[in-house]
N, CA, C and O atoms as a Maestro MAE file, in Angstrom:
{
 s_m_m2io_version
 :::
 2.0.0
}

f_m_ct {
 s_m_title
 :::
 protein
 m_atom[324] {
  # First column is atom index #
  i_m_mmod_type
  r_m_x_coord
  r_m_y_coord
  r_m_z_coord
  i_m_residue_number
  s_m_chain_name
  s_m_pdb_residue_name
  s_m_pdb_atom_name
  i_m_atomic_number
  :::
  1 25 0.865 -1.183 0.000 1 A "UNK " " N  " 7
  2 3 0.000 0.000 0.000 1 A "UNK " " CA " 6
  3 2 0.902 1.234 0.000 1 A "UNK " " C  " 6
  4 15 1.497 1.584 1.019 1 A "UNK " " O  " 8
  5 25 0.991 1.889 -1.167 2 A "UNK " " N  " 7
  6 3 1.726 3.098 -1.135 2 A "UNK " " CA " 6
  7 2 1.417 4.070 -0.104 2 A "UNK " " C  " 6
  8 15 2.283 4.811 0.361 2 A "UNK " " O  " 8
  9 25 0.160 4.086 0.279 3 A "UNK " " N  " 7
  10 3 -0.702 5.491 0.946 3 A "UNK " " CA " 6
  11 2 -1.231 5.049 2.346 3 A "UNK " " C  " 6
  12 15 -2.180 4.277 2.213 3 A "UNK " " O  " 8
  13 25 -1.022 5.213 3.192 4 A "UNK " " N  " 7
  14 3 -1.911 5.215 4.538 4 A "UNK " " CA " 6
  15 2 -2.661 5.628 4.559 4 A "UNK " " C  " 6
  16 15 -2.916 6.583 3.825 4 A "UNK " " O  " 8
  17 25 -3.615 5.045 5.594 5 A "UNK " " N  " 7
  18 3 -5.214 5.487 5.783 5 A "UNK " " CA " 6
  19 2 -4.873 7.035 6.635 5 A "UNK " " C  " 6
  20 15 -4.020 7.580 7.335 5 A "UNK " " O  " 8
  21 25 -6.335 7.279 5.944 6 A "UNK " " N  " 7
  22 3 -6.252 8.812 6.777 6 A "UNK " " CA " 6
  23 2 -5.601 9.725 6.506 6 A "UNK " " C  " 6
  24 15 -5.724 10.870 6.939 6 A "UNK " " O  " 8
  25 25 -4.450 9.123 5.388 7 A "UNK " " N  " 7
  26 3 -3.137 10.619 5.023 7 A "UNK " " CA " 6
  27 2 -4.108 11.142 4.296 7 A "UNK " " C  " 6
  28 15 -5.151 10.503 4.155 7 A "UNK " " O  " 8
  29 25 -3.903 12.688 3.568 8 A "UNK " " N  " 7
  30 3 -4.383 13.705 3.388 8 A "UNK " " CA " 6
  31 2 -3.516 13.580 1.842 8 A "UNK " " C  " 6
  32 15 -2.320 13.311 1.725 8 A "UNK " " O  " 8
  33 25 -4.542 13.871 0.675 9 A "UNK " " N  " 7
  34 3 -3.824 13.289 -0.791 9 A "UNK " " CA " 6
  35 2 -3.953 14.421 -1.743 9 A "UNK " " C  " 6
  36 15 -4.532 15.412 -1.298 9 A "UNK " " O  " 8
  37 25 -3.479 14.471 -3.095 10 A "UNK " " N  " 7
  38 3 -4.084 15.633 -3.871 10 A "UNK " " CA " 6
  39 2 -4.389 14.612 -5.152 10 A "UNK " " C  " 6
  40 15 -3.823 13.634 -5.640 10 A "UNK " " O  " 8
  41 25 -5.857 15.543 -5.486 11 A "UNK " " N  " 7
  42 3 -6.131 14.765 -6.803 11 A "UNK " " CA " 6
  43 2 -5.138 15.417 -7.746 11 A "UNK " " C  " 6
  44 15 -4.699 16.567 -7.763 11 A "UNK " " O  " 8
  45 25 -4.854 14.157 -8.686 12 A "UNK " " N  " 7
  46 3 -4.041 14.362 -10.002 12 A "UNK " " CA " 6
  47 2 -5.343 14.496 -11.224 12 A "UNK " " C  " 6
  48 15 -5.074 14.767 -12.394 12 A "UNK " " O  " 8
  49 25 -6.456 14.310 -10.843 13 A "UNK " " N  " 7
  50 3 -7.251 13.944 -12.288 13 A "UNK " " CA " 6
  51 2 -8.844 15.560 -11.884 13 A "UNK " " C  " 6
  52 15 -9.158 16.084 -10.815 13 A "UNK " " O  " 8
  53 25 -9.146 15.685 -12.675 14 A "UNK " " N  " 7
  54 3 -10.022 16.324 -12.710 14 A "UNK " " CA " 6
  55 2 -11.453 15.178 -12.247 14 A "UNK " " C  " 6
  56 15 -11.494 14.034 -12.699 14 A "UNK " " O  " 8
  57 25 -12.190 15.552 -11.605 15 A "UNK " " N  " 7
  58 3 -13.337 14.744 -11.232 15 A "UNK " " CA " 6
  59 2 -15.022 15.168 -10.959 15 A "UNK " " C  " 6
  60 15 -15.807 15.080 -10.015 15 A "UNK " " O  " 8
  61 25 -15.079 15.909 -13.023 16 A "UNK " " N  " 7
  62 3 -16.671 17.178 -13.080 16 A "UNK " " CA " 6
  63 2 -17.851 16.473 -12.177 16 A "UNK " " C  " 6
  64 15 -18.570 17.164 -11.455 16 A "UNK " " O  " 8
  65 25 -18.042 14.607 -12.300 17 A "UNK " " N  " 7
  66 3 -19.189 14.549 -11.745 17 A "UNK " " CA " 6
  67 2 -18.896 14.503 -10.171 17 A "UNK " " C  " 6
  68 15 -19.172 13.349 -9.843 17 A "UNK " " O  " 8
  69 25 -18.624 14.950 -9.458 18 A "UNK " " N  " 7
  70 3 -18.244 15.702 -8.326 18 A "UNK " " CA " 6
  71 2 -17.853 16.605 -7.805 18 A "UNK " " C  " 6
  72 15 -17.538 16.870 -6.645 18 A "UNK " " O  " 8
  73 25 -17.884 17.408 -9.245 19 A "UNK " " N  " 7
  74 3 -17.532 19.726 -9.651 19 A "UNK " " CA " 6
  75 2 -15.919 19.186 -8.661 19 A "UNK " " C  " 6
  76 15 -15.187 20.144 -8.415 19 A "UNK " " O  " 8
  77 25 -15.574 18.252 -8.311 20 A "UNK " " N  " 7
  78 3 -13.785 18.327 -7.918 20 A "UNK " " CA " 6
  79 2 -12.724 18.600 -8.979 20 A "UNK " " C  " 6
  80 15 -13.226 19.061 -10.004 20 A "UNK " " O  " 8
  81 25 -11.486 18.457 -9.023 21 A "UNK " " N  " 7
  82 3 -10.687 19.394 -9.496 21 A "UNK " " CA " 6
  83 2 -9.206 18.994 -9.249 21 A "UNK " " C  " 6
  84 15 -8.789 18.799 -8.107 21 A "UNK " " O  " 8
  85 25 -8.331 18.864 -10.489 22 A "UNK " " N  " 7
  86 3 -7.054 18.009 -10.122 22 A "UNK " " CA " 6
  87 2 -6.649 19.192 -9.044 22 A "UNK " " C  " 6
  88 15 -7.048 20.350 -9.167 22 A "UNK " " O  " 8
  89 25 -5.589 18.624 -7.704 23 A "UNK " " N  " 7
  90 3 -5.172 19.211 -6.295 23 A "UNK " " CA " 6
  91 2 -6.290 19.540 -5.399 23 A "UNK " " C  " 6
  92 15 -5.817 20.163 -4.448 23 A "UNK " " O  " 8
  93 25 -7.628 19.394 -5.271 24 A "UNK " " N  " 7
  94 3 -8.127 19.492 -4.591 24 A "UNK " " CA " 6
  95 2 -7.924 18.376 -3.602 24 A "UNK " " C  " 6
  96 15 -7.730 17.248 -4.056 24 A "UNK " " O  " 8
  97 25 -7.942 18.527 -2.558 25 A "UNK " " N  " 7
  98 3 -7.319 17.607 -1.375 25 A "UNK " " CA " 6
  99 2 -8.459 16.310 -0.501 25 A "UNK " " C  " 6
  100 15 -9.506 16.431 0.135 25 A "UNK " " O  " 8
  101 25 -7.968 15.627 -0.720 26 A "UNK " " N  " 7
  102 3 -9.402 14.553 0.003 26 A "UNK " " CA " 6
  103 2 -8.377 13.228 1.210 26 A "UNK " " C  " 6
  104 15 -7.161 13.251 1.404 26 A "UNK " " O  " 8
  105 25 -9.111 12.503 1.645 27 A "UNK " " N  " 7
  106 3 -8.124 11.638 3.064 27 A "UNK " " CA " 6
  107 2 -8.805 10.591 2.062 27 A "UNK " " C  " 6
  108 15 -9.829 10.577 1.380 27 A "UNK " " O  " 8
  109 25 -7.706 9.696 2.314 28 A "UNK " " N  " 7
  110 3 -7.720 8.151 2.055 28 A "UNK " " CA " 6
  111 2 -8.913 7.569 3.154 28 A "UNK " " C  " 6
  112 15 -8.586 8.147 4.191 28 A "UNK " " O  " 8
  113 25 -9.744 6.994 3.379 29 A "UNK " " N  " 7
  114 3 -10.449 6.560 4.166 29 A "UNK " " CA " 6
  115 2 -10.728 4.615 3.776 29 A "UNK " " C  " 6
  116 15 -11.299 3.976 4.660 29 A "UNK " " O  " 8
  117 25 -10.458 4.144 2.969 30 A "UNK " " N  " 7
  118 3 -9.909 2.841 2.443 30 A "UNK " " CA " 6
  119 2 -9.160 2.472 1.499 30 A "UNK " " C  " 6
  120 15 -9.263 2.938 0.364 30 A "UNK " " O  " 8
  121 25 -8.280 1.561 1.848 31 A "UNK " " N  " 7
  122 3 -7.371 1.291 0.775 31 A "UNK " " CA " 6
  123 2 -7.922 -0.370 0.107 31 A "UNK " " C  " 6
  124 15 -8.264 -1.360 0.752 31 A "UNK " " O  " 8
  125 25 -7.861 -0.235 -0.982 32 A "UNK " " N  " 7
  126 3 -8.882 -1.617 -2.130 32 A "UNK " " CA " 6
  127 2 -7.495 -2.277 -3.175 32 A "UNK " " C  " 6
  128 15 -7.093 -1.904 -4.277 32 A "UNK " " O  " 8
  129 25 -7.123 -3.166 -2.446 33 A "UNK " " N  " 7
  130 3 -5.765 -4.045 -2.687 33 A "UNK " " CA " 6
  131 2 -6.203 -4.276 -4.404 33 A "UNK " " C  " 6
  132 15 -7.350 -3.927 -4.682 33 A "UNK " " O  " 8
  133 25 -5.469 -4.762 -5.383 34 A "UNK " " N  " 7
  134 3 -6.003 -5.729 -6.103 34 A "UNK " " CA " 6
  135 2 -4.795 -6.173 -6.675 34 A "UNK " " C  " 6
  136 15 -3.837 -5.516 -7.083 34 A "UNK " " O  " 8
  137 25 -5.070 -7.909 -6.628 35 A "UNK " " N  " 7
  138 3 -4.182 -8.827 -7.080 35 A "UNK " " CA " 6
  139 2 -2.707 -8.441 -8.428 35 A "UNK " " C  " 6
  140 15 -1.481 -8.493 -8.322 35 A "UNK " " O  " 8
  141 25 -3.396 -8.167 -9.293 36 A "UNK " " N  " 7
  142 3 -2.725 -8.314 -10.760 36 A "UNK " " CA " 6
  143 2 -2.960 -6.856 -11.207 36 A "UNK " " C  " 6
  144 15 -2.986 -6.752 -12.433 36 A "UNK " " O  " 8
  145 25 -3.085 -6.036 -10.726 37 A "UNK " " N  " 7
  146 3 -3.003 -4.588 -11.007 37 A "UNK " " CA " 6
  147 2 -3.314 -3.201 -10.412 37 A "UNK " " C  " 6
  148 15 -2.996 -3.385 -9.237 37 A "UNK " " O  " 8
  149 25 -3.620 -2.285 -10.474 38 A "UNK " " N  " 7
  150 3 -3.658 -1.152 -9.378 38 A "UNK " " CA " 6
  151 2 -4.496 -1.014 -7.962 38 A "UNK " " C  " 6
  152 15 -5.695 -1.217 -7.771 38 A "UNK " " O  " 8
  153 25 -3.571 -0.643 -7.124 39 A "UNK " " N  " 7
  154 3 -4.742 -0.111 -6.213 39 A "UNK " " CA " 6
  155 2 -5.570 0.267 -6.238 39 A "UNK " " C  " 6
  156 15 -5.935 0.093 -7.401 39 A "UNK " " O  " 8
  157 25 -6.710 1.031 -5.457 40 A "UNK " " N  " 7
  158 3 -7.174 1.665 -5.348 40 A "UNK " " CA " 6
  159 2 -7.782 2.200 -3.864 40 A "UNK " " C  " 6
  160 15 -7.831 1.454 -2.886 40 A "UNK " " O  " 8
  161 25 -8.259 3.669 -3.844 41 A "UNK " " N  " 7
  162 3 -8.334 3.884 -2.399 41 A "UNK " " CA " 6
  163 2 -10.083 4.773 -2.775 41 A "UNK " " C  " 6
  164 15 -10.483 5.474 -3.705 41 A "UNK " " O  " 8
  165 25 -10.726 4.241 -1.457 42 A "UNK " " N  " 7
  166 3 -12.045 5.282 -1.437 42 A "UNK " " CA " 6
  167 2 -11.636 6.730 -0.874 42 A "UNK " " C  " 6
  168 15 -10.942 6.603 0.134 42 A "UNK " " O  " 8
  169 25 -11.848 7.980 -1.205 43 A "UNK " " N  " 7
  170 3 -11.481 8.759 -0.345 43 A "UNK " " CA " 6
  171 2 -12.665 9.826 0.406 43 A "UNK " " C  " 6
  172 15 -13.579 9.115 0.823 43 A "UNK " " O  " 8
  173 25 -12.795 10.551 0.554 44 A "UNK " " N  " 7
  174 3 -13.424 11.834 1.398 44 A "UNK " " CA " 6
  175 2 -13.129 12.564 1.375 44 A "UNK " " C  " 6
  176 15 -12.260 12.622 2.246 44 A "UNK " " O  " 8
  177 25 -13.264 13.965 0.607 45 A "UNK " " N  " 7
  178 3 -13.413 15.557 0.378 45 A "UNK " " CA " 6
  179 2 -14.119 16.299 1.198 45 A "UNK " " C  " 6
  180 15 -15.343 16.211 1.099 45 A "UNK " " O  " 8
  181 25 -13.515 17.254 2.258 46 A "UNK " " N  " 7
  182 3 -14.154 17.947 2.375 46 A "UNK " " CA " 6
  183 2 -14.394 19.330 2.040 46 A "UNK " " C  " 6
  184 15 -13.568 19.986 1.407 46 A "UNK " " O  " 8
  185 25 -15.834 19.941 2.566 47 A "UNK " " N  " 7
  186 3 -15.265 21.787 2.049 47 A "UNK " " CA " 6
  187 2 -14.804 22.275 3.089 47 A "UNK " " C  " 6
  188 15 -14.591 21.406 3.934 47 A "UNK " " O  " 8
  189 25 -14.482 23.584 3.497 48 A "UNK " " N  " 7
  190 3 -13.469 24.440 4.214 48 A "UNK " " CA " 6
  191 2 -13.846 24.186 5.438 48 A "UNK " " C  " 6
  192 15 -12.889 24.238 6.211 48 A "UNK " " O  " 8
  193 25 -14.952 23.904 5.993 49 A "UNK " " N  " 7
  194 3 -15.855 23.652 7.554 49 A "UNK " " CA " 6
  195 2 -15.962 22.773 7.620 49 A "UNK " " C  " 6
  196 15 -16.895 22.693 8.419 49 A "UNK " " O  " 8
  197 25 -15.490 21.077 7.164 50 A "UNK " " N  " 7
  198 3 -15.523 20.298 7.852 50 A "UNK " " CA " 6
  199 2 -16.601 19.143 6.930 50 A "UNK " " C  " 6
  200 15 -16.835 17.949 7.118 50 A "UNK " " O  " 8
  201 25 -16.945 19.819 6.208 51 A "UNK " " N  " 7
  202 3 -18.357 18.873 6.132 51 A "UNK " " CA " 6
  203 2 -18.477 18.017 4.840 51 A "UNK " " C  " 6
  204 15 -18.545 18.576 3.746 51 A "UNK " " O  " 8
  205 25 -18.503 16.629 4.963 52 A "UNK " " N  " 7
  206 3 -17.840 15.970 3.591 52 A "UNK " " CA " 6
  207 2 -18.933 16.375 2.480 52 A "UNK " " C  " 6
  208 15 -20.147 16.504 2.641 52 A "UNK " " O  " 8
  209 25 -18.039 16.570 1.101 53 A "UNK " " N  " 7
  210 3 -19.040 16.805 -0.018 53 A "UNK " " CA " 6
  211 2 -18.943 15.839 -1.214 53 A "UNK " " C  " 6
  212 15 -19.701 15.698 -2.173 53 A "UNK " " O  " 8
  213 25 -17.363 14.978 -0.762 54 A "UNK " " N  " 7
  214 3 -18.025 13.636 -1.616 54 A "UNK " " CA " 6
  215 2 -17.426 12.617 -1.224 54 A "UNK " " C  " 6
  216 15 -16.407 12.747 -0.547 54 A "UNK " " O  " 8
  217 25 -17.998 11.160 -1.613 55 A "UNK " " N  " 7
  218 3 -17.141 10.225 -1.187 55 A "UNK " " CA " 6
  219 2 -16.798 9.585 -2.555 55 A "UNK " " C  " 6
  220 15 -17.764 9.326 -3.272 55 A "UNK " " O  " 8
  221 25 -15.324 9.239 -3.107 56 A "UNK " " N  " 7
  222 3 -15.092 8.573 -4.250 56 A "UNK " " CA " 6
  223 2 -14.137 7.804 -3.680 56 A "UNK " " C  " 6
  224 15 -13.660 7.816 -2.545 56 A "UNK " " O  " 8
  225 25 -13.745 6.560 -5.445 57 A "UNK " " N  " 7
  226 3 -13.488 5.487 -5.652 57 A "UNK " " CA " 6
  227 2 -12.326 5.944 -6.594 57 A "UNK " " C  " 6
  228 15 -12.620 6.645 -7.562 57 A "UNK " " O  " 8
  229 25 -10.689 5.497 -6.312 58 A "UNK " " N  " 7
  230 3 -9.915 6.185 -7.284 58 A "UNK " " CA " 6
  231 2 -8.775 5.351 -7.387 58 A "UNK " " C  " 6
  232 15 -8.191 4.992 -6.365 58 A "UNK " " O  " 8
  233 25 -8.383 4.994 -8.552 59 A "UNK " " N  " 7
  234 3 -7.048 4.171 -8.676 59 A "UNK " " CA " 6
  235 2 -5.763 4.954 -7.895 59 A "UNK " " C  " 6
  236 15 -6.025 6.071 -7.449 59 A "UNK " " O  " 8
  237 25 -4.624 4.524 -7.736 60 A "UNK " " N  " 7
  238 3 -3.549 4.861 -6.963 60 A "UNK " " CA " 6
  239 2 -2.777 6.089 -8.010 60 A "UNK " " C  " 6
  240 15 -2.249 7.167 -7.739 60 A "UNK " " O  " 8
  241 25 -2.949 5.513 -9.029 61 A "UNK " " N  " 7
  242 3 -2.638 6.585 -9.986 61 A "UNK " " CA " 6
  243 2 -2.879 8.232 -10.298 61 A "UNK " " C  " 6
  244 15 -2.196 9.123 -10.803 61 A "UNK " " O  " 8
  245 25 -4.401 8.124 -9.639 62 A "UNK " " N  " 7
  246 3 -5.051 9.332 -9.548 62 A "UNK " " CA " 6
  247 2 -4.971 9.913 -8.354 62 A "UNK " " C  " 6
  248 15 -6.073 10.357 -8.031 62 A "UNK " " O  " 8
  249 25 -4.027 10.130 -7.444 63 A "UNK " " N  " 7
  250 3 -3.662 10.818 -6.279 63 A "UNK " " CA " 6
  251 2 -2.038 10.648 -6.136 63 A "UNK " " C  " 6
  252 15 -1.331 9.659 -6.327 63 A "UNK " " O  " 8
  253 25 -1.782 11.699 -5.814 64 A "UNK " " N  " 7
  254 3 -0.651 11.958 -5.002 64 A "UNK " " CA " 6
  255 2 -0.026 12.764 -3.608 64 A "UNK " " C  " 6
  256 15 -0.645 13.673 -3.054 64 A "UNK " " O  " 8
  257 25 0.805 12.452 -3.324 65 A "UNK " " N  " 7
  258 3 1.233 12.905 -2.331 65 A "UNK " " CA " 6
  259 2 0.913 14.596 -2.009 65 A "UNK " " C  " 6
  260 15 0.713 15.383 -2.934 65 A "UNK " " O  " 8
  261 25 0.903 14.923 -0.875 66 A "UNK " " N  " 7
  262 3 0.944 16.488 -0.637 66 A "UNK " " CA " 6
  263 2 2.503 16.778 -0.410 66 A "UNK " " C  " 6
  264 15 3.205 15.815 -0.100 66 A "UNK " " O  " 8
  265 25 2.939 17.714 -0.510 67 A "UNK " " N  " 7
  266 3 4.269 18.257 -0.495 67 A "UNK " " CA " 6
  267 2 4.382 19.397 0.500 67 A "UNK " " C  " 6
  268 15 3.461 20.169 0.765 67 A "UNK " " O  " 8
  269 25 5.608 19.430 1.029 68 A "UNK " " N  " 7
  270 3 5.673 20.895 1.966 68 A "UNK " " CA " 6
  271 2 5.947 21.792 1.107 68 A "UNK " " C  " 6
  272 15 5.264 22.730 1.520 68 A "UNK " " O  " 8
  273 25 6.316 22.044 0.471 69 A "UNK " " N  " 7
  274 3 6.197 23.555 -0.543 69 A "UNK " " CA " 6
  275 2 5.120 23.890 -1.204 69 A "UNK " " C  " 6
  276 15 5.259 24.824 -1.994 69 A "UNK " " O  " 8
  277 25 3.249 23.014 -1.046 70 A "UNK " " N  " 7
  278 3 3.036 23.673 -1.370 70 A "UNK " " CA " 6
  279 2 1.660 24.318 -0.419 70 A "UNK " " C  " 6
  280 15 1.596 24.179 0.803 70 A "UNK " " O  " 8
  281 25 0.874 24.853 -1.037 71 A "UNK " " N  " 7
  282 3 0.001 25.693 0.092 71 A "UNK " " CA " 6
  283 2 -1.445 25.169 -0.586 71 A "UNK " " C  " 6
  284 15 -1.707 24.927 -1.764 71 A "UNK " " O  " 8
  285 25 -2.506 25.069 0.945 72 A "UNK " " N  " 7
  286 3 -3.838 24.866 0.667 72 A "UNK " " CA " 6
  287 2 -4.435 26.286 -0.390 72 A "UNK " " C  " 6
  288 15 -3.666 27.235 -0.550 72 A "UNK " " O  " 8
  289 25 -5.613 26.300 -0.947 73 A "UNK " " N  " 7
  290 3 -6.232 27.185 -2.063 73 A "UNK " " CA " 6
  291 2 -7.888 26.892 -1.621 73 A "UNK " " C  " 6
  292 15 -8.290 25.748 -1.412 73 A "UNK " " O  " 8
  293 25 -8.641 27.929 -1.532 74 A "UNK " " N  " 7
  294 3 -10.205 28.498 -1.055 74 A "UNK " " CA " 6
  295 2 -10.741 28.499 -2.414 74 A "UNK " " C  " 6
  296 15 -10.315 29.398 -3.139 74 A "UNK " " O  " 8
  297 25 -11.782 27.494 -3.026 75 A "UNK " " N  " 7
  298 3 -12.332 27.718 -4.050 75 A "UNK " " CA " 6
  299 2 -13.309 27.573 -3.957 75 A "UNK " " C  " 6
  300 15 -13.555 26.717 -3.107 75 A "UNK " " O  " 8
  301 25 -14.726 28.266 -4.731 76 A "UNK " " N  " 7
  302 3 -15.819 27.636 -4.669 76 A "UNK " " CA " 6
  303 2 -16.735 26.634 -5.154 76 A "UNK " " C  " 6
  304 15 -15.909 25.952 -5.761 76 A "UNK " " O  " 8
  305 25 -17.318 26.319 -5.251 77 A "UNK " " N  " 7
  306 3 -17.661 24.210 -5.355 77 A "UNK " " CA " 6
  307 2 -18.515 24.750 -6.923 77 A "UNK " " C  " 6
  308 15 -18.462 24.157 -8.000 77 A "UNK " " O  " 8
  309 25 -19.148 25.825 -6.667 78 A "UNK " " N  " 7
  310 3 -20.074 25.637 -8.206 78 A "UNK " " CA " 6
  311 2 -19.070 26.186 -9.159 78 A "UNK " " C  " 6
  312 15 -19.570 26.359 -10.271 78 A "UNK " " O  " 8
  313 25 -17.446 26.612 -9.056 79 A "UNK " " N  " 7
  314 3 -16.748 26.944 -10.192 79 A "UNK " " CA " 6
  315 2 -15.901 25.797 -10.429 79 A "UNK " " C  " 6
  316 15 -14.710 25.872 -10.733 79 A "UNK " " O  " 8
  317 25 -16.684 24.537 -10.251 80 A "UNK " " N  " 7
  318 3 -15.566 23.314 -10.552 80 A "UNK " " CA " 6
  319 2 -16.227 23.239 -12.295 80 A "UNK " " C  " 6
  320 15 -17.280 23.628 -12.799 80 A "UNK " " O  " 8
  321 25 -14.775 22.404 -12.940 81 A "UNK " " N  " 7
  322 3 -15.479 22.365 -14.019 81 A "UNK " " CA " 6
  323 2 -16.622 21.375 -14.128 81 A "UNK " " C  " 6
  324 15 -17.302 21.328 -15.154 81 A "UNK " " O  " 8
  :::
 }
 m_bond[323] {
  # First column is bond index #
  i_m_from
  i_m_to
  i_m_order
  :::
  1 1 2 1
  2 2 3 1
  3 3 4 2
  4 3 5 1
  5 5 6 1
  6 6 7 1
  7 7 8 2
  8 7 9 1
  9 9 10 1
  10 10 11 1
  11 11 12 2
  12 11 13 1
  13 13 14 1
  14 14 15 1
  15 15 16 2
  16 15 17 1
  17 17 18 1
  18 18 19 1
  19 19 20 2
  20 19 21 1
  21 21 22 1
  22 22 23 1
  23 23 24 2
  24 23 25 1
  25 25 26 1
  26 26 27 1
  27 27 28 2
  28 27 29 1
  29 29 30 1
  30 30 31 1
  31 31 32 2
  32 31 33 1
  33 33 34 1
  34 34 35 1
  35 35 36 2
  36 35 37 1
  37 37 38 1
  38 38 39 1
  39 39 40 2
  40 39 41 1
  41 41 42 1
  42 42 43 1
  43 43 44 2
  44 43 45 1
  45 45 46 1
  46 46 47 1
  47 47 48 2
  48 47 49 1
  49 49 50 1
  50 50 51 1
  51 51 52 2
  52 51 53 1
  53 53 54 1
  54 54 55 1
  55 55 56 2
  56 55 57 1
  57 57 58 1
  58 58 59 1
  59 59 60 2
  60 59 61 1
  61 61 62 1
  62 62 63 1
  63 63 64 2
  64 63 65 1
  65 65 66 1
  66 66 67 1
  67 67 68 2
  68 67 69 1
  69 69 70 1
  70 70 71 1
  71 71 72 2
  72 71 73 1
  73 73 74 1
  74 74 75 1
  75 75 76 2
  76 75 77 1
  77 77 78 1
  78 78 79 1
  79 79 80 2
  80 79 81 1
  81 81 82 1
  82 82 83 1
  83 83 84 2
  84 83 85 1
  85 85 86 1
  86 86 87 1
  87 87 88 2
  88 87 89 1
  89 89 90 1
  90 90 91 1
  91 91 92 2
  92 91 93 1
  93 93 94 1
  94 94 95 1
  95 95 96 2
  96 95 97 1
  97 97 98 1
  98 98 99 1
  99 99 100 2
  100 99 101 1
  101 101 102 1
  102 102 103 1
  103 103 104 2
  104 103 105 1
  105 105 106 1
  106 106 107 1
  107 107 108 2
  108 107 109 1
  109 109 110 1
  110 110 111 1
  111 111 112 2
  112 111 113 1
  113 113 114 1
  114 114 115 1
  115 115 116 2
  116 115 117 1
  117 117 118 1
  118 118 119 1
  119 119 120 2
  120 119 121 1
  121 121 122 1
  122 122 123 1
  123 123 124 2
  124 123 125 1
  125 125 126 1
  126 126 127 1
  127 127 128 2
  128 127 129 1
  129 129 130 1
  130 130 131 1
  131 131 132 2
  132 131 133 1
  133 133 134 1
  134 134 135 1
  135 135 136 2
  136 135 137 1
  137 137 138 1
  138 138 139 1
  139 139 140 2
  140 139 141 1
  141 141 142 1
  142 142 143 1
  143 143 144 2
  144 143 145 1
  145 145 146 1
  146 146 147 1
  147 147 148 2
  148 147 149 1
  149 149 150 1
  150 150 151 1
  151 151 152 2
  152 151 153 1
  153 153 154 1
  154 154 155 1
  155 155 156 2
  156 155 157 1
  157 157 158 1
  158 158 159 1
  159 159 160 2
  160 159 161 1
  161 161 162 1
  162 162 163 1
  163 163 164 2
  164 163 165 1
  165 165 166 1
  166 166 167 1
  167 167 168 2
  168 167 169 1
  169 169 170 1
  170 170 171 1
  171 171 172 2
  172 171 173 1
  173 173 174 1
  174 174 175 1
  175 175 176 2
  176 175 177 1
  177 177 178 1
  178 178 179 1
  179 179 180 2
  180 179 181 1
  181 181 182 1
  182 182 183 1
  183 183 184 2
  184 183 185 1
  185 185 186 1
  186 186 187 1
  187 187 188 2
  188 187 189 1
  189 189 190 1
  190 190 191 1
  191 191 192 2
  192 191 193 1
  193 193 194 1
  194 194 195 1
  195 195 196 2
  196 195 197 1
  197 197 198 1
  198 198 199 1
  199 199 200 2
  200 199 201 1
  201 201 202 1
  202 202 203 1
  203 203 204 2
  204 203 205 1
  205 205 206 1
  206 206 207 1
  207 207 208 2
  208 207 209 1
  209 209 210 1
  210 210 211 1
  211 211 212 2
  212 211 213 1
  213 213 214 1
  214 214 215 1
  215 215 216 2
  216 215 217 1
  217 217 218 1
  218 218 219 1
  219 219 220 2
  220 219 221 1
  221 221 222 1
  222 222 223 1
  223 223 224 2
  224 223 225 1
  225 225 226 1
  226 226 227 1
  227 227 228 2
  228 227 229 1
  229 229 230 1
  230 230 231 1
  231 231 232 2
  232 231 233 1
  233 233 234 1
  234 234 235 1
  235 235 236 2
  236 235 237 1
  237 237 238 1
  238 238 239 1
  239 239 240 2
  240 239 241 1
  241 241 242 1
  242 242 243 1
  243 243 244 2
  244 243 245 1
  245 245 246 1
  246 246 247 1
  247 247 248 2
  248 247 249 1
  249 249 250 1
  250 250 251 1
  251 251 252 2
  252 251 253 1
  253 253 254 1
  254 254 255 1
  255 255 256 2
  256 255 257 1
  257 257 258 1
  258 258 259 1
  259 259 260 2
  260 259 261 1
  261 261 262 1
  262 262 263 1
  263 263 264 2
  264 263 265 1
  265 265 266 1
  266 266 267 1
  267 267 268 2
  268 267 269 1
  269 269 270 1
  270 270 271 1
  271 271 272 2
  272 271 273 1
  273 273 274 1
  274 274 275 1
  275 275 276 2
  276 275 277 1
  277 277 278 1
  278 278 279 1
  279 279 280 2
  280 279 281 1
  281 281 282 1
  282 282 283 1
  283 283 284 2
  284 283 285 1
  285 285 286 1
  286 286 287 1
  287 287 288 2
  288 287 289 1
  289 289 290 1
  290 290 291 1
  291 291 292 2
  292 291 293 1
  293 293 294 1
  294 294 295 1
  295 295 296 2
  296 295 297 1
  297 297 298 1
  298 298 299 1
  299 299 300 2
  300 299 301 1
  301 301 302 1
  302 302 303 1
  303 303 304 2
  304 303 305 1
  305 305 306 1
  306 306 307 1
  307 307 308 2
  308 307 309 1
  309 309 310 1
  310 310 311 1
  311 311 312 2
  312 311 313 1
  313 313 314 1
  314 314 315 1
  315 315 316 2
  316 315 317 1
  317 317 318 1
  318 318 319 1
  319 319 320 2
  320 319 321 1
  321 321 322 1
  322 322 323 1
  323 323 324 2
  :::
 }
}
């Protein structure tokens, strides 16, 4: 498992039917092993107060790590594409 539960991830992929957005930030909340090819992890988005606005299903491919250089970003949910 590349990713621990609970770490804090950035999307790499754009994700419209959920107005989310590649770097928008979501927690690993399960990790979904599979035999003969990619992971995958369920995760949890929230908005700025706490309050989840989606739950998805995402190969290992489509998240990455957060980095210390870079900084959280305030956007609003109906300007996703």
């Amino acid at each position: 498992m590349a990713f621990e539960l609970f770490t804090r991830v950035a999307l790499r992929n754009d994700f419209p039917n959920h107005k989310l957005r590649r770097g928008d930030v979501a927690t690993i909340v399960e990790h979904h092993p599979v035999a003969d090819g990619e992971d995958g992890y369920s995760l949890e988005v929230f908005n700025a107060v706490g309050e989840t606005i989606a739950v998805l299903v995402v190969s290992e491919s489509q998240i990455e790590p957060l980095m210390n250089n870079e900084v959280l970003h305030i956007r609003v949910l109906d300007e996703a594409v």
